[in-house]
LOFINU-748249 format. One record per residue: residue in three letters; y, z, x of N, C-alpha, C in turn. Coordinates in steps of 0.02 Angstrom, whole numbers, always signed. Example, Ala and Ser with C-alpha at 12.3 -4.5 7.8 and 13.67 -1.06 7.14 Angstrom:
REM LOFINU-748249
<rec resn="ALA" n_v="-284" n_w="+390" n_u="+660" ca_v="-225" ca_w="+390" ca_u="+615" c_v="-165" c_w="+390" c_u="+660"/>
<rec resn="SER" n_v="-112" n_w="+354" n_u="+642" ca_v="-53" ca_w="+357" ca_u="+684" c_v="+2" c_w="+394" c_u="+645"/>
REM end
This chain:
REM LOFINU-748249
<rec resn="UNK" n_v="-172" n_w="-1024" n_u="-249" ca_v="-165" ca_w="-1014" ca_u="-178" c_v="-107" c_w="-967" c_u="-164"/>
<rec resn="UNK" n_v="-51" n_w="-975" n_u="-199" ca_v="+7" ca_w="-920" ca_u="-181" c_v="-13" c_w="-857" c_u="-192"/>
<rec resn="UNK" n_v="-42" n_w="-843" n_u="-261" ca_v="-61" ca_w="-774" ca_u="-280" c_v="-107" c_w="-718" c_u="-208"/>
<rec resn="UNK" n_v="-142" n_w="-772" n_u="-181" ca_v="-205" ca_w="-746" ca_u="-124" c_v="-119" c_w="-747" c_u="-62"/>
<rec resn="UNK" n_v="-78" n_w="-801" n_u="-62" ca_v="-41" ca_w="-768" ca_u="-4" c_v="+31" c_w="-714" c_u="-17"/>
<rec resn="UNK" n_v="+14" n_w="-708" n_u="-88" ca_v="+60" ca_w="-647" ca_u="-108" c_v="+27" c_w="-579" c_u="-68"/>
<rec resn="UNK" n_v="-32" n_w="-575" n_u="-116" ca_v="-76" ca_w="-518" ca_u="-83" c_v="-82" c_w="-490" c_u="-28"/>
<rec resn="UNK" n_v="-93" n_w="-545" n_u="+13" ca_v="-92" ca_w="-549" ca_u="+80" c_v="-43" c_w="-509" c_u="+120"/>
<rec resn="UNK" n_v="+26" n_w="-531" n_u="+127" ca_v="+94" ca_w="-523" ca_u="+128" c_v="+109" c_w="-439" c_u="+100"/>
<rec resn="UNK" n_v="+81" n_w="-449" n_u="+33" ca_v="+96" ca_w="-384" ca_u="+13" c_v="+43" c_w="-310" c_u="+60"/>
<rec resn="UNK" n_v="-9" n_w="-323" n_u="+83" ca_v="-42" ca_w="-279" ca_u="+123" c_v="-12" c_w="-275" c_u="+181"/>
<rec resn="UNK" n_v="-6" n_w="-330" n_u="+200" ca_v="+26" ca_w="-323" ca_u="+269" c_v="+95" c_w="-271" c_u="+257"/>
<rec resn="UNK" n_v="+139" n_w="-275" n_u="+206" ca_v="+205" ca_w="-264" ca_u="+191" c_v="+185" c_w="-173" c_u="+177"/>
<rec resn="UNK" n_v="+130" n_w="-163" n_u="+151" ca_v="+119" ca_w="-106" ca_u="+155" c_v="+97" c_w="-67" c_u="+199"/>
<rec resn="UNK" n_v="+78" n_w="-81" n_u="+249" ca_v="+69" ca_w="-75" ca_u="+313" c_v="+100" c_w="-44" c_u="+349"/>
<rec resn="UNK" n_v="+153" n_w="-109" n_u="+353" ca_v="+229" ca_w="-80" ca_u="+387" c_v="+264" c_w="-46" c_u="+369"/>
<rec resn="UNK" n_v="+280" n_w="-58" n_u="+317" ca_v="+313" ca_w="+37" ca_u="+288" c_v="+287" c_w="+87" c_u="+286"/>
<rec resn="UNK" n_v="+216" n_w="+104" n_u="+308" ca_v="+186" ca_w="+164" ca_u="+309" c_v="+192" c_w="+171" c_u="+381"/>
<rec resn="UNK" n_v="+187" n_w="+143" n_u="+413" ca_v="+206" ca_w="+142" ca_u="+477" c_v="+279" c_w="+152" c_u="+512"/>
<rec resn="UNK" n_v="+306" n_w="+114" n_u="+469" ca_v="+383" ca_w="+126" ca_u="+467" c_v="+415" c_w="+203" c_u="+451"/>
<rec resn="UNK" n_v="+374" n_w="+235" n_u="+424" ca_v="+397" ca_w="+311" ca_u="+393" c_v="+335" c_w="+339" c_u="+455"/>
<rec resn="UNK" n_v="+279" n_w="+313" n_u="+484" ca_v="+260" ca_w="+383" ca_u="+529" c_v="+216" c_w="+390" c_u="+500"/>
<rec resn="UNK" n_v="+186" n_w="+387" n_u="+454" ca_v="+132" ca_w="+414" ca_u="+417" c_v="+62" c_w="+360" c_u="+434"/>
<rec resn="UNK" n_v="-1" n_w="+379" n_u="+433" ca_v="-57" ca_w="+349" ca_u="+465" c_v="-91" c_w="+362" c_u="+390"/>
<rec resn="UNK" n_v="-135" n_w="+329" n_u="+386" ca_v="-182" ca_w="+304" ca_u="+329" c_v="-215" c_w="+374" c_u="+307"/>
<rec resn="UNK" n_v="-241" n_w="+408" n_u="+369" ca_v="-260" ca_w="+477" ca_u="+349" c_v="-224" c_w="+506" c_u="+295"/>
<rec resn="UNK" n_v="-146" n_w="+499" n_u="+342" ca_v="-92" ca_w="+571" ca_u="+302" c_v="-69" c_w="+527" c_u="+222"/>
<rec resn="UNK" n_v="-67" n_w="+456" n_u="+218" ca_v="-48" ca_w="+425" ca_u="+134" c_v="-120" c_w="+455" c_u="+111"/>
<rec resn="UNK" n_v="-184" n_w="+451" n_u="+140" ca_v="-236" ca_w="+474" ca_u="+86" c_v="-223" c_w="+549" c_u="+55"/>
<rec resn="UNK" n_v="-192" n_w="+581" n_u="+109" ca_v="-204" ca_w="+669" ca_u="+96" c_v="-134" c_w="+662" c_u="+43"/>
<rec resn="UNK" n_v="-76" n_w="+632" n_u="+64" ca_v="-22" ca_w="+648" ca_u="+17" c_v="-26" c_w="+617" c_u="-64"/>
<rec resn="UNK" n_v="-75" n_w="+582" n_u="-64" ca_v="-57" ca_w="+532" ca_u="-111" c_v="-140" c_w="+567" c_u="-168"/>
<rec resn="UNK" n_v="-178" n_w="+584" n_u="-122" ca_v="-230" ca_w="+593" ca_u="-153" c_v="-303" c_w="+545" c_u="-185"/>
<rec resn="UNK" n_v="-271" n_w="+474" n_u="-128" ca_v="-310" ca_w="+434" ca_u="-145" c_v="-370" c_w="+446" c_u="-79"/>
<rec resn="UNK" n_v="-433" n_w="+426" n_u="-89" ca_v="-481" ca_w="+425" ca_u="-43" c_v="-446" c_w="+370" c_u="+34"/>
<rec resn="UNK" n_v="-465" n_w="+394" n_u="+92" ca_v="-438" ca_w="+349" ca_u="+139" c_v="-478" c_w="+300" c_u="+146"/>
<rec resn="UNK" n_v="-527" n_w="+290" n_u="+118" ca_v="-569" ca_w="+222" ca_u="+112" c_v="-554" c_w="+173" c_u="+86"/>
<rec resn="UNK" n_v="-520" n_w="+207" n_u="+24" ca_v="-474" ca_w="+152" ca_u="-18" c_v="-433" c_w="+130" c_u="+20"/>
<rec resn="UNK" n_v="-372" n_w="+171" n_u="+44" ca_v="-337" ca_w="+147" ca_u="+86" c_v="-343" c_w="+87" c_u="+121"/>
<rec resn="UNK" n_v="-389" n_w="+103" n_u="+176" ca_v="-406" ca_w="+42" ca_u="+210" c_v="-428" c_w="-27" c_u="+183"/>
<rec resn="UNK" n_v="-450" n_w="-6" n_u="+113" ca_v="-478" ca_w="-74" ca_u="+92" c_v="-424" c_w="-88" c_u="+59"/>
<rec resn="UNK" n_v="-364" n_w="-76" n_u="+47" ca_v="-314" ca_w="-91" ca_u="+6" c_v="-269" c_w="-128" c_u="+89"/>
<rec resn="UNK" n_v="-270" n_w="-92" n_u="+134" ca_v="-236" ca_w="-132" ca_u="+197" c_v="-265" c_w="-204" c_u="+201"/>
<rec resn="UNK" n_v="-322" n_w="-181" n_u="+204" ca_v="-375" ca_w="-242" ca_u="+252" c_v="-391" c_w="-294" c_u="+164"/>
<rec resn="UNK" n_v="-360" n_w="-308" n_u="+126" ca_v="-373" ca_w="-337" ca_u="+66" c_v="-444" c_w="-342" c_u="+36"/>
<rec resn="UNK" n_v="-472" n_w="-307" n_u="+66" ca_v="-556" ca_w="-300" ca_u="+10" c_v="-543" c_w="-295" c_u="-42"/>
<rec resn="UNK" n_v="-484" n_w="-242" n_u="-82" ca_v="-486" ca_w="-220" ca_u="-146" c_v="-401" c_w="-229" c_u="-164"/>
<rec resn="UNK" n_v="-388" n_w="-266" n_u="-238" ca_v="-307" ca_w="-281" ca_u="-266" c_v="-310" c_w="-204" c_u="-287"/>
<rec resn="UNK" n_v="-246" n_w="-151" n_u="-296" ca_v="-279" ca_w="-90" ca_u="-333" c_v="-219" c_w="-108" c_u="-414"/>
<rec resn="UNK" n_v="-251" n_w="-44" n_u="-435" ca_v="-210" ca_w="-42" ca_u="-521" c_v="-132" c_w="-33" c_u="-490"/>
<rec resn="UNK" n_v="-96" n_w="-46" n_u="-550" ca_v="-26" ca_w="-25" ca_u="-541" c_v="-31" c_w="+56" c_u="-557"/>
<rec resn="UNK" n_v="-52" n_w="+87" n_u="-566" ca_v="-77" ca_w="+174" ca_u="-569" c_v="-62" c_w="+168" c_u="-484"/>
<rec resn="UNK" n_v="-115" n_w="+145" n_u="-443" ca_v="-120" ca_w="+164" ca_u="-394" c_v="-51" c_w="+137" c_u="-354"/>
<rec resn="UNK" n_v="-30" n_w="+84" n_u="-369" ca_v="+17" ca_w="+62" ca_u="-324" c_v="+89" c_w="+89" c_u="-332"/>
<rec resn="UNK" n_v="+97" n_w="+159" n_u="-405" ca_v="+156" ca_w="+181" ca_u="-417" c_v="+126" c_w="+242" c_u="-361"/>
<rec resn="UNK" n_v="+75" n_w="+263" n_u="-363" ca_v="+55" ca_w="+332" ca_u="-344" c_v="+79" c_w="+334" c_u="-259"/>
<rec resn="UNK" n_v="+52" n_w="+247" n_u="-231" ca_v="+73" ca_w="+258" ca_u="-147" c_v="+150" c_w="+269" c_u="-151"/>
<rec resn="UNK" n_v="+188" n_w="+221" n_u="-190" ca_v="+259" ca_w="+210" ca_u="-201" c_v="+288" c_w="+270" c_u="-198"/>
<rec resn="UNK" n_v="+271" n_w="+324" n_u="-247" ca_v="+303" ca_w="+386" ca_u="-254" c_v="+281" c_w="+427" c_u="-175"/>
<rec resn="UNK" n_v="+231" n_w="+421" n_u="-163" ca_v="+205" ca_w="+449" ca_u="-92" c_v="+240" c_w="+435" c_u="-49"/>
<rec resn="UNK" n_v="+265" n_w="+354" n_u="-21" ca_v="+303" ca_w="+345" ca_u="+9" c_v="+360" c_w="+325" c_u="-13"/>
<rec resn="UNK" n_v="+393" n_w="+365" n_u="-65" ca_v="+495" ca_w="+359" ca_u="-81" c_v="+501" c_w="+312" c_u="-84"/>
<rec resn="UNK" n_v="+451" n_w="+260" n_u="-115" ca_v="+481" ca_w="+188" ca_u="-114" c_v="+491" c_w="+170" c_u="-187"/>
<rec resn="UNK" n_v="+524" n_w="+98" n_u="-207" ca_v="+527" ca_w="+80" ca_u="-280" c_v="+497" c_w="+4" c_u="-261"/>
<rec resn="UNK" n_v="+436" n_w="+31" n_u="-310" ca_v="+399" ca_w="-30" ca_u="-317" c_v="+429" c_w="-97" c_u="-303"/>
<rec resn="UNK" n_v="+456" n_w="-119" n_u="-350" ca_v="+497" ca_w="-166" ca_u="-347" c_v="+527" c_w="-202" c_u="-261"/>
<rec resn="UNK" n_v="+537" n_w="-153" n_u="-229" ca_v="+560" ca_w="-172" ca_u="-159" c_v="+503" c_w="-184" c_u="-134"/>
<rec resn="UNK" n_v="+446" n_w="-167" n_u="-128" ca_v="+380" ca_w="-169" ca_u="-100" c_v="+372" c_w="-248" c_u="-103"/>
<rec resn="UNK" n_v="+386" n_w="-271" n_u="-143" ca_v="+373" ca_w="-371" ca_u="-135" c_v="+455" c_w="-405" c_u="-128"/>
<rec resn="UNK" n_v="+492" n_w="-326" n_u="-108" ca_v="+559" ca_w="-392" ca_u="-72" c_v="+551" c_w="-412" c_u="+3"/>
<rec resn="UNK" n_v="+510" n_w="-463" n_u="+16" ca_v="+497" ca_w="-468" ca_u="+85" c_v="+502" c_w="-540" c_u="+81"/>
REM end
């Protein structure tokens, strides 16, 4: 049960920092190079992604992983 409200937490958390920097799901797809479909399904929790993908938003948005689950 924690793992599903880690996840959870963690989309939401990604959310807000993309938001927090200004940037809209469009512009992380175009910077990052991931499809914006993904995107959304990575917001809206349809899909957990690889740690590939979750360094790739990280570097996109100047973040260090690691802080991404200090919430």
């Amino acid at each position: 049960m924690r793992m599903q409200a880690t996840i959870r937490d963690f989309r939401t958390h990604l959310g807000t920092i993309r938001e927090q920097q200004g940037i809209s799901q469009q512009e992380l797809s175009r910077y990052s190079g991931l499809e914006l479909s993904y995107i959304q399904e990575i917001e809206n929790g349809d899909v957990v992604p690889e740690l590939v993908v979750l360094l790739t938003i990280a570097d996109t948005l100047d973040i260090d992983v690691k802080g991404w689950f200090d919430y």
